[in-house]
C-alpha positions as CSV (number, residue, x, y, z in Angstrom):
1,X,-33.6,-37.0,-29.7
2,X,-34.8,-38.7,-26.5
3,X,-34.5,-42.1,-25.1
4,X,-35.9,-43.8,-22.2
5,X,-35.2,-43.0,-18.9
6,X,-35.3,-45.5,-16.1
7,X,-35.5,-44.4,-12.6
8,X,-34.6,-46.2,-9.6
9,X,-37.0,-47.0,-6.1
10,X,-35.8,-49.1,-3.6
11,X,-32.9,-50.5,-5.9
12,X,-35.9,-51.8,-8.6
13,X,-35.4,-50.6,-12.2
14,X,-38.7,-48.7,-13.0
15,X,-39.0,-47.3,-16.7
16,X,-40.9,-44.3,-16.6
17,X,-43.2,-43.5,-19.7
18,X,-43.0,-39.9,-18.4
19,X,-39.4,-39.5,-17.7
20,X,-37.2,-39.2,-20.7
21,X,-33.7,-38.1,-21.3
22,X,-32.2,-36.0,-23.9
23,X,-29.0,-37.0,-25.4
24,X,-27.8,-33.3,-23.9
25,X,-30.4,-32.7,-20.4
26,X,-31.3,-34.9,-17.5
27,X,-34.2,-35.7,-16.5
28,X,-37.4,-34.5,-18.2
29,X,-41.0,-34.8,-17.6
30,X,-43.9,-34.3,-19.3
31,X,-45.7,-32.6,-16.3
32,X,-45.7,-31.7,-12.4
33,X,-47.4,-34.9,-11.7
34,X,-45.2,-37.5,-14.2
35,X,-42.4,-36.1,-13.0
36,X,-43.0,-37.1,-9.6
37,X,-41.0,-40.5,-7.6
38,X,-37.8,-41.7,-5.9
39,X,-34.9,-39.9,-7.1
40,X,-36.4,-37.8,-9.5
41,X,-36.0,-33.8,-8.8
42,X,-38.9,-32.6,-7.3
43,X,-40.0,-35.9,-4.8
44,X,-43.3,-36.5,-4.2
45,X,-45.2,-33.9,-5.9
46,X,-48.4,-34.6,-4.9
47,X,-48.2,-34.6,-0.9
48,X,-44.9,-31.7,-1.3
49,X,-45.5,-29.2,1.0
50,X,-46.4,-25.6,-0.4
51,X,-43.3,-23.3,0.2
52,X,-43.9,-19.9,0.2
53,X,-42.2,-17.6,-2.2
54,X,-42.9,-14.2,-3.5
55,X,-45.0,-14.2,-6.7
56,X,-44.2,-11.5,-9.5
57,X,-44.2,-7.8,-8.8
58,X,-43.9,-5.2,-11.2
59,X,-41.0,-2.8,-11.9
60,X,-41.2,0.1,-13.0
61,X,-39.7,1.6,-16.2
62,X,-36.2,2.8,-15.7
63,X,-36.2,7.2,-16.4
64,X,-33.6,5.7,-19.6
65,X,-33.6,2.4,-20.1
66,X,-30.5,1.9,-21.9
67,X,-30.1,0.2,-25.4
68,X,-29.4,-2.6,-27.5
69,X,-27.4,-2.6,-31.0
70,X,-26.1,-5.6,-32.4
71,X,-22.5,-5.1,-33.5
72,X,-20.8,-8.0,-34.7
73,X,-20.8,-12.3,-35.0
74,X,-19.1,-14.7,-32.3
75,X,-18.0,-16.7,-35.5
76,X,-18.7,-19.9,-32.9
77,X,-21.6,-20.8,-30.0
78,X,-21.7,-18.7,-27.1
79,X,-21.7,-21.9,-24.5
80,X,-18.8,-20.3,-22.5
81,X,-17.3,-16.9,-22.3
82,X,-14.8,-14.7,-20.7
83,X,-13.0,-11.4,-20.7
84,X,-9.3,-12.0,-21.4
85,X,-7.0,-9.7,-20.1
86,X,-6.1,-8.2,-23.8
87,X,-9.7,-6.8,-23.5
88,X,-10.8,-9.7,-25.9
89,X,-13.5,-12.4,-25.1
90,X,-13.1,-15.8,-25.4
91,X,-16.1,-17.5,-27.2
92,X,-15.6,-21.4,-26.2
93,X,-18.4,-24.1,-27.3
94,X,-19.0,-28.0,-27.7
95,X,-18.3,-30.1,-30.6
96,X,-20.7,-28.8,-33.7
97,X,-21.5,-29.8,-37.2
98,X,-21.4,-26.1,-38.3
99,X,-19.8,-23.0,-37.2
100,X,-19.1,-20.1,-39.2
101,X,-15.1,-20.3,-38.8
102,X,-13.2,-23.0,-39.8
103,X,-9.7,-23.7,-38.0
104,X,-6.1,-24.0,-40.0
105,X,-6.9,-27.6,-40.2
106,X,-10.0,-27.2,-42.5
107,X,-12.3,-28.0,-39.7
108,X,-15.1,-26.1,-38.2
109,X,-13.7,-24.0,-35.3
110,X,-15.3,-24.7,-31.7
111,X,-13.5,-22.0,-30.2
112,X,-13.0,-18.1,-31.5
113,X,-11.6,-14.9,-30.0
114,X,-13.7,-11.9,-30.1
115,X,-12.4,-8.3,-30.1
116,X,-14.9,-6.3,-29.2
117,X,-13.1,-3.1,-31.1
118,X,-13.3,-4.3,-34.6
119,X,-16.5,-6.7,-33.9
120,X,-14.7,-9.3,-35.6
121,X,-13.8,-12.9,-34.1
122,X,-11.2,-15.3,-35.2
123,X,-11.2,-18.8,-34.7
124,X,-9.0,-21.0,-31.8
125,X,-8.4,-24.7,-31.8
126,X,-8.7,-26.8,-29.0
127,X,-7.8,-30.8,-28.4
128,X,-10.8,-32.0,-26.6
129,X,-14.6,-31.6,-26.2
130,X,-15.2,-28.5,-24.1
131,X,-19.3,-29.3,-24.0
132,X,-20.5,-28.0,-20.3
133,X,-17.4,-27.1,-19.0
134,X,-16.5,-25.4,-15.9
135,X,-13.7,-22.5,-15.6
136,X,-12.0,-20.0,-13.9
137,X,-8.9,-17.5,-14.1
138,X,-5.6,-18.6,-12.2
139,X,-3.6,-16.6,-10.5
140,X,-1.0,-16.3,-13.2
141,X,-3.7,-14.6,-15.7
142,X,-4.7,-17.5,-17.8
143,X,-8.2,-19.1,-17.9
144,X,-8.8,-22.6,-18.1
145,X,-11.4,-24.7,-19.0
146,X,-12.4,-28.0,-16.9
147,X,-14.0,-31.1,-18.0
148,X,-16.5,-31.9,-21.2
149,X,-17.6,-34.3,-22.6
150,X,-16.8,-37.0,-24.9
151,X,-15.4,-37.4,-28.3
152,X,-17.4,-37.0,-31.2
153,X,-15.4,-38.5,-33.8
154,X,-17.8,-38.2,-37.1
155,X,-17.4,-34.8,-36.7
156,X,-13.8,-34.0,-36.2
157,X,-11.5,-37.2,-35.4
158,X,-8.9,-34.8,-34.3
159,X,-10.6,-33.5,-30.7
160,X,-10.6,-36.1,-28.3
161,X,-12.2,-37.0,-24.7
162,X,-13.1,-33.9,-22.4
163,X,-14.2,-35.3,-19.6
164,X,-11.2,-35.1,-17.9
165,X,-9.8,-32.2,-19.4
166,X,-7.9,-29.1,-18.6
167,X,-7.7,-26.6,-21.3
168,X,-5.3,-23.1,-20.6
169,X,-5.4,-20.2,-22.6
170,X,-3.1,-17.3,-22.4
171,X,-3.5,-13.3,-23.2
172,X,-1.4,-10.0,-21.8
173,X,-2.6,-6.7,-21.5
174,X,1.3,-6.1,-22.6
175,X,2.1,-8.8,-24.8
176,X,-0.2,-8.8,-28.2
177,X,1.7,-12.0,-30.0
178,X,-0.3,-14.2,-27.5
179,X,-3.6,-12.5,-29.3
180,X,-4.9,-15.5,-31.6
181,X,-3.0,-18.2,-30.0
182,X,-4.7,-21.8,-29.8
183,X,-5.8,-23.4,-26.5
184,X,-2.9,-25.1,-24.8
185,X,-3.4,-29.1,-23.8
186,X,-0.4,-30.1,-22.8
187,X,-1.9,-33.4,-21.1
188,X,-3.1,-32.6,-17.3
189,X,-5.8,-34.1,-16.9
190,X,-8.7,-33.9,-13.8
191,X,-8.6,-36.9,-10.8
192,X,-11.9,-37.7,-12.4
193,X,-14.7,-36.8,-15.3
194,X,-16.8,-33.8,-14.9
195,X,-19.6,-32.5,-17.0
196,X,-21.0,-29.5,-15.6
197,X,-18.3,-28.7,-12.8
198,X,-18.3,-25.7,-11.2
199,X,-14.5,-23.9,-10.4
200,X,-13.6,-21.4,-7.8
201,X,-10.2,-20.1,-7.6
202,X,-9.5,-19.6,-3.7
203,X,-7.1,-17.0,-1.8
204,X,-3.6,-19.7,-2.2
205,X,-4.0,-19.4,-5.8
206,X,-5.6,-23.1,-6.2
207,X,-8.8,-24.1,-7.7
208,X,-11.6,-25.1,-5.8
209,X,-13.4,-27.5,-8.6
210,X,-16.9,-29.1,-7.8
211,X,-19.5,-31.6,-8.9
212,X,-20.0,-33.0,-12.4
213,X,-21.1,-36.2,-14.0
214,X,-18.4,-38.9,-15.0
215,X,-20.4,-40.0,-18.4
216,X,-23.4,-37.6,-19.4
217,X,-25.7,-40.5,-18.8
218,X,-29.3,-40.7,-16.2
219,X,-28.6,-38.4,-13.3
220,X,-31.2,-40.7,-11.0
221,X,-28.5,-43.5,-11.4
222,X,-26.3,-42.3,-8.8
223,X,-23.4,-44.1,-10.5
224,X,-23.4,-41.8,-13.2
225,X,-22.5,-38.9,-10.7
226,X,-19.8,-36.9,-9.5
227,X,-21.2,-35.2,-5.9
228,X,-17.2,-34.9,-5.1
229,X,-14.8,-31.5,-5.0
230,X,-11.4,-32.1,-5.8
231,X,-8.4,-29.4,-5.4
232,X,-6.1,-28.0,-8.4
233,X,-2.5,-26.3,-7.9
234,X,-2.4,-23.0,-8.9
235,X,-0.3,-23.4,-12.1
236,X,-3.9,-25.6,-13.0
237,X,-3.0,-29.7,-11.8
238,X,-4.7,-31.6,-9.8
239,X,-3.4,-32.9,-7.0
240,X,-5.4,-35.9,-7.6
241,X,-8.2,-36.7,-5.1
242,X,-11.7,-36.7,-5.4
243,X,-13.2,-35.9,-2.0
244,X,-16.8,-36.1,-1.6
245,X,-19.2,-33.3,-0.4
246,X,-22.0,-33.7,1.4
247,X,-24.3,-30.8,0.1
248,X,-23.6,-32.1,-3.3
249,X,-24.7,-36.3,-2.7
250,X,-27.8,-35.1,-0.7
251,X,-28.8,-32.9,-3.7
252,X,-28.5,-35.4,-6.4
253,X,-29.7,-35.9,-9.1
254,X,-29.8,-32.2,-9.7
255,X,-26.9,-30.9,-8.3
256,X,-24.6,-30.1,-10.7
257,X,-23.1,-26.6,-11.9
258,X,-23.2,-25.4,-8.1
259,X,-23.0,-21.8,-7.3
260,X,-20.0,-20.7,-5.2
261,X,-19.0,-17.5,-3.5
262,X,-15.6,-17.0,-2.4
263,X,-16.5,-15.4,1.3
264,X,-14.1,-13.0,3.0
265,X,-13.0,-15.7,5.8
266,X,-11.7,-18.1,3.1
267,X,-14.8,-19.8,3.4
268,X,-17.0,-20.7,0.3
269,X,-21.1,-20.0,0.1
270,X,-21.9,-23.1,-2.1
271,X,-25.7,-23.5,-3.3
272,X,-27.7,-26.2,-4.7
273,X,-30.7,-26.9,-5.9
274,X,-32.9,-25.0,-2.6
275,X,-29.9,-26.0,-0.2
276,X,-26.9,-24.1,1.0
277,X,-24.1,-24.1,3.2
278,X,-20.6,-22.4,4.4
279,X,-17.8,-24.6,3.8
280,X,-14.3,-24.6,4.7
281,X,-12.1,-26.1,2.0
282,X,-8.8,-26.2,3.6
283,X,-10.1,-28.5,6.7
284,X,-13.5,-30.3,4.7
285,X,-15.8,-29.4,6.5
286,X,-19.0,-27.5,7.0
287,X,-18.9,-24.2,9.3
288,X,-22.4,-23.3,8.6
289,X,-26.0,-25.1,7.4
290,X,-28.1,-22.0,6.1
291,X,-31.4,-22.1,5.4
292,X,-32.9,-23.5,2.3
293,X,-34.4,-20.7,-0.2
294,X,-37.8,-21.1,-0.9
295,X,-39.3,-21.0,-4.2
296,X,-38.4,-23.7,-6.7
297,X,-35.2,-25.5,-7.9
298,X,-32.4,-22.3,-8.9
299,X,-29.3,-25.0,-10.4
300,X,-29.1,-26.7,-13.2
301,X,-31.8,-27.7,-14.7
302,X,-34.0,-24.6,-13.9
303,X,-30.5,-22.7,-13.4
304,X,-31.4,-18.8,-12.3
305,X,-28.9,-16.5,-11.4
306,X,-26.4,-15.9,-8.5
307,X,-24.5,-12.3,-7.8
308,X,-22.3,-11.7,-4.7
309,X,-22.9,-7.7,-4.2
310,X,-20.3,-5.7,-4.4
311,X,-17.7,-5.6,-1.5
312,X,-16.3,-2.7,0.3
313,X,-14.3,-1.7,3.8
314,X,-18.4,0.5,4.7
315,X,-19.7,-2.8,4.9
316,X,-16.1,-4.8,6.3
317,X,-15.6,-7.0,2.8
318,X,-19.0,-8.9,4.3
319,X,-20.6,-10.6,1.8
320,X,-24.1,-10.4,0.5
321,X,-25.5,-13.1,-2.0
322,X,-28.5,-12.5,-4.1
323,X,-30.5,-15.9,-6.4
324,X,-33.0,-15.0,-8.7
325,X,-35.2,-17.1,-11.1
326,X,-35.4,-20.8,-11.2
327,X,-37.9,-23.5,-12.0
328,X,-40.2,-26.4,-10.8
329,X,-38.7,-29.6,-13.3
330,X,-36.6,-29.8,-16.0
331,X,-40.1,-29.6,-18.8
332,X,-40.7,-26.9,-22.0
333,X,-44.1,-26.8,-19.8
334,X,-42.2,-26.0,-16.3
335,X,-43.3,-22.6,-14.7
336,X,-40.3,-20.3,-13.9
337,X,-40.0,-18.7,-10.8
338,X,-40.1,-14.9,-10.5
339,X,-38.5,-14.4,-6.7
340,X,-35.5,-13.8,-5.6
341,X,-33.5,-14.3,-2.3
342,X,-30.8,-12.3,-0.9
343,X,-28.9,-13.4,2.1
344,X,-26.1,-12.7,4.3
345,X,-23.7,-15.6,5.1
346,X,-21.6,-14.6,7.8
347,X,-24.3,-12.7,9.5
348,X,-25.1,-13.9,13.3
349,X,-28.2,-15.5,12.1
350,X,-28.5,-15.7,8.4
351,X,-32.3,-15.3,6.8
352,X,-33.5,-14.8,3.3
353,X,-35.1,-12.1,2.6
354,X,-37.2,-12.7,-0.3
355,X,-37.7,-9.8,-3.2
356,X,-39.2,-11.0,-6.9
357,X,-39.1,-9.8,-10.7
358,X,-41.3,-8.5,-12.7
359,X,-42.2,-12.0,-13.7
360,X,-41.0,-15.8,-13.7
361,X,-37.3,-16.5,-15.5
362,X,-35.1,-19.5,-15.9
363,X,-31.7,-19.0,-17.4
364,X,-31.6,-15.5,-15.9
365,X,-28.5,-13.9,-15.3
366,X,-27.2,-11.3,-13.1
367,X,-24.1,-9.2,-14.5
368,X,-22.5,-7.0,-11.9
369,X,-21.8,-2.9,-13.2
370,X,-19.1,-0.7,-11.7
371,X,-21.8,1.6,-10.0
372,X,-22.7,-0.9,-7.8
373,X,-26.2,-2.2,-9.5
374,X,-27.0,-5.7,-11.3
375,X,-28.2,-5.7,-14.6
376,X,-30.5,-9.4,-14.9
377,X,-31.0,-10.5,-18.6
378,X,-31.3,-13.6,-21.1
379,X,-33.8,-16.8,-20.3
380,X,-37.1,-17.4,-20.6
381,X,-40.8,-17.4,-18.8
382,X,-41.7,-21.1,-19.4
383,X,-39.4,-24.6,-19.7
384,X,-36.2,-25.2,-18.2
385,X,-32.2,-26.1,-19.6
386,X,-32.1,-28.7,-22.0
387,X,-32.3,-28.7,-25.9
388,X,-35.6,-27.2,-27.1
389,X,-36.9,-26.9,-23.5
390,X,-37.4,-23.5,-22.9
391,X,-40.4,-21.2,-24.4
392,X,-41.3,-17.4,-24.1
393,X,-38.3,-15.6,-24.1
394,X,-37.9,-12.9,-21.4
395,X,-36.2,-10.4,-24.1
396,X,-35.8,-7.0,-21.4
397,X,-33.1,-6.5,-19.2
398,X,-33.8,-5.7,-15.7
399,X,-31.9,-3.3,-12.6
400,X,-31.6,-4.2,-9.6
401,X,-30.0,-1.8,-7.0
402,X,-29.1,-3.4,-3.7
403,X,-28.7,-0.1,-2.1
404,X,-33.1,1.1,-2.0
405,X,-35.3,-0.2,0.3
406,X,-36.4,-3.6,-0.6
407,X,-39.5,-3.1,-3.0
408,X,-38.1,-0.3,-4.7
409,X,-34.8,-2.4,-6.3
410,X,-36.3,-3.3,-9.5
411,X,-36.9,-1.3,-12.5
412,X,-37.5,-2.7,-16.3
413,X,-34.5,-1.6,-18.7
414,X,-34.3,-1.6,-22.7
415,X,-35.6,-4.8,-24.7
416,X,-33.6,-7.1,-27.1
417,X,-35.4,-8.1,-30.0
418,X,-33.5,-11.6,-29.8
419,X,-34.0,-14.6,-28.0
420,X,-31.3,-15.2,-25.6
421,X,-32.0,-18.9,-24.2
422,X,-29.8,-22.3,-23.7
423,X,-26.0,-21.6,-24.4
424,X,-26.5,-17.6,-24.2
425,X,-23.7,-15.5,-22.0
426,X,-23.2,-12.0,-20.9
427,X,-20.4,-10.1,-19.4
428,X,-19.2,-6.5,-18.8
429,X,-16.4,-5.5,-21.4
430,X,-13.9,-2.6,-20.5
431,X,-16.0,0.4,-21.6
432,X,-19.0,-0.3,-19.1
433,X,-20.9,-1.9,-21.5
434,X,-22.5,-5.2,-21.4
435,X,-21.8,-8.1,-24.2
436,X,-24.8,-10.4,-24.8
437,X,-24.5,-13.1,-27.0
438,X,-25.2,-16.9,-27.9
439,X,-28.5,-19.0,-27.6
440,X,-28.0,-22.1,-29.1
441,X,-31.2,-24.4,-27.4
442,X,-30.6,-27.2,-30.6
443,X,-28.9,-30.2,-30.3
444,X,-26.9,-29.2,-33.4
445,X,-26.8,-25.5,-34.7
446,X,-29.8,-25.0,-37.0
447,X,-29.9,-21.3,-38.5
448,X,-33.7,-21.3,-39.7
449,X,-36.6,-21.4,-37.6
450,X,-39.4,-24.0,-38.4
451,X,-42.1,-25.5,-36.2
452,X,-40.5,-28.0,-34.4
453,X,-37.5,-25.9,-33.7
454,X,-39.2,-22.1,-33.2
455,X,-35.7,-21.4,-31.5
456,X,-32.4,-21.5,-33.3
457,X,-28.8,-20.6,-33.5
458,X,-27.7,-17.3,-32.9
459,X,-24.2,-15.9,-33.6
460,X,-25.0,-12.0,-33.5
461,X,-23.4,-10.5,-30.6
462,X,-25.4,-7.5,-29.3
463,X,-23.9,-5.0,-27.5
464,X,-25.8,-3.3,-24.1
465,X,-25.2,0.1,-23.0
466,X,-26.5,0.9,-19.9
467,X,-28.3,4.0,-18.3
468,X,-24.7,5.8,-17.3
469,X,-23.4,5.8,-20.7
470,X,-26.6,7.6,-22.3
471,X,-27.2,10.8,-23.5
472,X,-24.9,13.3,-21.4
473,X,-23.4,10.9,-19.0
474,X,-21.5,9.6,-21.3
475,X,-19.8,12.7,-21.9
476,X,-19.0,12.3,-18.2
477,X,-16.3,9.7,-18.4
478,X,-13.1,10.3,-17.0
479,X,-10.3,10.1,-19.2
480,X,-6.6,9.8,-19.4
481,X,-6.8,7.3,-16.7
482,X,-3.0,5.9,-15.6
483,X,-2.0,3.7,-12.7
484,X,0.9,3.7,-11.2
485,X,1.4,-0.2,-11.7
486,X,-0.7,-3.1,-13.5
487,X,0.0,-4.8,-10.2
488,X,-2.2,-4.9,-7.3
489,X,-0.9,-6.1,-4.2
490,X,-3.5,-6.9,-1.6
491,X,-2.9,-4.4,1.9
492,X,-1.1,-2.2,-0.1
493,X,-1.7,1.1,-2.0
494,X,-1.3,2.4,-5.7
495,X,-2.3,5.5,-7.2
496,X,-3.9,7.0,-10.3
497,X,-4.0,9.8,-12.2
498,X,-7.5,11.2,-14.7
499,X,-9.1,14.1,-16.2
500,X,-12.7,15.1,-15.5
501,X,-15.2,17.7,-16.1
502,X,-15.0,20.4,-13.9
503,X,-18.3,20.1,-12.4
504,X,-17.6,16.5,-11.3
505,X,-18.6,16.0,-7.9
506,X,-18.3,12.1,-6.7
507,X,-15.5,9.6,-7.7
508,X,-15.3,5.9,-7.2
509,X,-12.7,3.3,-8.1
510,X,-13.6,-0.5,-7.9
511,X,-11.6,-3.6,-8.8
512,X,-13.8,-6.1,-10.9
513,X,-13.6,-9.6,-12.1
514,X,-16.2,-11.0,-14.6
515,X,-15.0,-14.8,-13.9
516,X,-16.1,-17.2,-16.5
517,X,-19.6,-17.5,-17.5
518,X,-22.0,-20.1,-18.5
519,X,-25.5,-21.6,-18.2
520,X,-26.1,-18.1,-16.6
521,X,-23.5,-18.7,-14.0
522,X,-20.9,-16.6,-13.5
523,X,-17.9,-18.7,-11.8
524,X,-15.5,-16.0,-10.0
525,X,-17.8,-13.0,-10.8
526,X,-17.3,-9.8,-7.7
527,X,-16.4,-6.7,-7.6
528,X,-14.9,-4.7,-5.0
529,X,-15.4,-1.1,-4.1
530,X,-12.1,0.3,-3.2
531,X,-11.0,3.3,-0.6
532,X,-9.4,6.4,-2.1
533,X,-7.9,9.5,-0.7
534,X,-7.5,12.9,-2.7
535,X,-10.0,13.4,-4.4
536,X,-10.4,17.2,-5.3
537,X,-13.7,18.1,-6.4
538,X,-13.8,21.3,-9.3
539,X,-10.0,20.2,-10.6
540,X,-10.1,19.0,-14.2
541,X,-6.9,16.9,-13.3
542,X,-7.1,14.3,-10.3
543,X,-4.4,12.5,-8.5
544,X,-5.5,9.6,-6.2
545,X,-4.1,7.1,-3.7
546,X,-6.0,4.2,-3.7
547,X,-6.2,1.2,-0.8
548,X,-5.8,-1.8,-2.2
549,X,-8.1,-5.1,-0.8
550,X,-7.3,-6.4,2.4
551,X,-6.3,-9.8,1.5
552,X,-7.0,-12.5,-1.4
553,X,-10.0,-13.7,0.6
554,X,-11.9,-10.3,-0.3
555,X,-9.7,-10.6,-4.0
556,X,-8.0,-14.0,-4.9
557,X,-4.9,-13.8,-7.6
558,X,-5.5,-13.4,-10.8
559,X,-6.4,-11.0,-13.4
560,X,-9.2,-7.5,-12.5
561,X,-10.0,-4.9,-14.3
562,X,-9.8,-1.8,-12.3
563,X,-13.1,1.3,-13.2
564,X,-12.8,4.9,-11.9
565,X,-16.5,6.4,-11.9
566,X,-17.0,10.1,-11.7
567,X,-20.7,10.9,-10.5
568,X,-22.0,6.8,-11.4
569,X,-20.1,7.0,-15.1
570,X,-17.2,4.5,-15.7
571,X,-14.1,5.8,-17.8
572,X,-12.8,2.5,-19.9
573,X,-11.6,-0.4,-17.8
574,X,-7.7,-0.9,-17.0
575,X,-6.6,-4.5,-16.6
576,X,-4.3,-5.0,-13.5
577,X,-3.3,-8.1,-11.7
578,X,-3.7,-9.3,-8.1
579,X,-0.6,-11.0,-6.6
């Protein structure tokens, strides 16, 4: 469905036979030229200057590429997605006129918990309209949900308004009655709507939450938007004030869904559209203009992918931020933008230093693995976000390895045979492997393909296992792992005990967090490579004291998993939390 869009120049209304606006997506166009005017994403098109960005580069084939099975059904859309600290994933979507669970109330769930042992999901209720929310983990363990969108009454009368919302949802690596339990609503509310807010939680404990729109409607009215940041406690309630943010009101229309980094000052790296700064929440204001990236638009609506590389004491907890993919306007005709940029925040004199994929992606997605690399998958070569916007699925994952030489970073992985595009998610579960899942680029599930709608659906939940779990390696896990406590305490120690193979020559332990993913962004997402002393290399039993973070601005509160590697292969995942 599409409607008119009017767009605004020098405070005249101007409708636009060129500009449309789905009921779902800002601003369209119908091509680089149409697209063009005031307030529209891309300026002037016609006199912009040419910026220049790396064009595609091959990558060579991977020596094993690693391999897709599909193993079970998310029961629900994959919009949103988390690893819960019970090892299950939370499956969390917008109001829909099918699913394929149905809650105790007769109605079709929008919600379901997936276990990825049995491969089966079952469904979870929720009180308000979760479309295009934001989320994060809090301190005490519990996700939350922020923001959606409105009501949809004709198809359940019983979820109401989500723009303001804050949903909470509870699981234990030690209490199993919470598996199965609903979303908890118990009436806090955000200082203001958001729709496609991005949420941080920051070393206090409190949540950093940022951006939005307050109705869903024309992005180029500026009185539709939300370029404002406001603060919640850490138990999840605001404390009420919507402060605005520069980097967000210069970016508008198209700065929404914002990528953040949580930086090892306490700072945040926050990114929009080709802009990017260092800002200091606790005093408002900016430490650090960085330069823009060049290439096209990265956020929402030609969203690529953002990764902060893994941390460690070798390279003193400083940060390193890599963006990949993007797009040029928010069209099914849009190119996508194969390079990436990688950049240092808190260097002296931060630069880009520009790489580039095999070819162009939007809605690409970078998924941190305990051996250091970044597995990219999901999107597409041609359109943007938006229902039915995006065209030629990119269907192979890709490496990337921070630690070669730039040019030699990329190699090509294993294909899926399915299309993961809009509403598509992936995340690392505790055995190392990766979950893929969702695509749902309709404005209302449809499950057959026809010509208007070549992309449908998708519930099947495939399940990636990567290069270290093939063949041999995987017979190289260790195994027995035990920690001395599921608490982590950062600038403190804690030890842990595991069986290897004999021949076992390297160990690592890192702390991870897979934050809360979706529209390929991966709110919370790092990893951090932790120090370890006794490490005896021929014993088949090993006993090690490990150094915990230094502080919550290398690891906030809240819940990690914790991976011991012998020689690059993960044993399964132990869930610990950070207080």
């Amino acid at each position: 469905m599409a409607i008119a869009v009017v767009c605004t120049d020098s405070g005249k209304t101007l409708l636009s036979p060129h500009c449309t606006i789905h009921s779902h997506s800002s601003l369209q166009s119908g091509n680089t030229d149409a697209h063009c005017g005031a307030g529209c994403q891309s300026g002037n098109c016609l006199n912009a200057p040419v910026v220049a960005a790396p064009g595609p580069k091959p990558a060579p084939a991977a020596p094993d590429g690693g391999s897709f099975n599909v193993v079970g059904d998310s029961g629900v859309p994959a919009m949103h997605a988390a690893l819960m600290p019970n090892g299950q994933v939370m499956f969390l979507d917008k109001l829909e006129n099918y699913t394929k669970l149905r809650t105790a109330d007769g109605y079709f769930a929008m919600s379901s918990e997936y276990d990825p042992q049995s491969n089966k999901a079952v469904p979870l209720a929720y009180l308000t309209n979760a479309f295009c929310s934001g989320g994060t983990f809090l301190a005490d363990g519990r996700v939350i949900s922020v923001g959606g969108n409105a009501p949809l009454t004709w198809l359940d009368p019983n979820i109401g308004d989500g723009f303001t919302a804050i949903r909470y949802l509870q699981r234990s690596s030690s209490d199993a009655s919470l598996n199965g339990q609903d979303w908890k609503e118990p009436g806090n509310k955000l200082a203001s709507a958001r729709w496609y807010a991005t949420a941080q939680t920051m070393p206090d404990g409190t949540v950093f939450v940022a951006s939005g729109s307050l109705n869903g409607l024309n992005p180029t009215v500026l009185s539709n938007n939300n370029p404002t940041y406001e603060i919640l406690s850490p138990g999840g309630v605001t404390q009420g004030n919507n402060i605005p943010m520069d980097i967000l009101a210069k970016n508008q229309p198209y700065y929404m869904y914002p990528f953040v980094h949580l930086l090892r000052d306490g700072t945040l790296f926050v990114f929009v559209s080709k802009a990017c700064q260092i800002f200091n929440v606790g005093t408002n204001t900016i430490v650090k203009e960085l330069p823009d990236l060049p290439g096209d638009y990265r956020t929402y609506p030609n969203t690529g992918g953002s990764v902060l590389l893994p941390l460690s004491s070798a390279n003193n907890w400083n940060p390193d931020i890599i963006i990949c993919g993007g797009g040029a306007y928010q069209d099914i005709t849009s190119p996508t933008d194969p390079s990436c940029g990688r950049i240092q925040p808190l260097s002296a004199n931060p630069q880009w230093e520009m790489d580039a994929m095999p070819e162009g992606r939007g809605m690409v997605e970078g998924t941190l693995l305990p051996d250091g690399t970044v597995v990219w998958l999901n999107g597409g070569n041609r359109g943007a976000q938006g229902f039915g916007l995006m065209a030629a699925p990119t269907y192979e994952a890709l490496l990337y390895d921070p630690a070669k030489p730039l040019g030699q970073r990329w190699s090509t992985l294993a294909s899926s045979g399915i299309a993961r595009l809009y509403h598509s998610v992936a995340l690392l579960l505790l055995d190392g492997t990766i979950m893929v899942t969702g695509s749902n680029p309709v404005e209302m599930p449809i499950l057959q393909p026809d010509a208007a709608n070549p992309f449908v659906t998708d519930f099947r939940v495939e399940n990636y296992v990567p290069p270290y779990l093939q063949g041999e390696r995987a017979n190289q896990r260790p195994t027995n792992i035990v920690l001395s406590s599921k608490t982590v305490t950062p600038g403190g120690q804690f030890d842990l005990s595991f069986q290897v193979l004999p021949n076992s020559q390297q160990v690592e332990v890192v702390l991870y967090h897979g934050g809360f993913v979706t529209h390929s962004v991966h709110m919370g997402h790092r990893m951090i490579q932790l120090d370890v002393a006794g490490w005896a290399p021929g014993g088949t039993s090993q006993h090690l004291t490990v150094t915990s973070p230094p502080n919550h601005n290398v690891a906030p509160p809240g819940p990690y998993v914790v991976y011991v590697l012998c020689d690059g292969t993960p044993g399964i995942g132990q869930f610990v939390q950070v207080v």
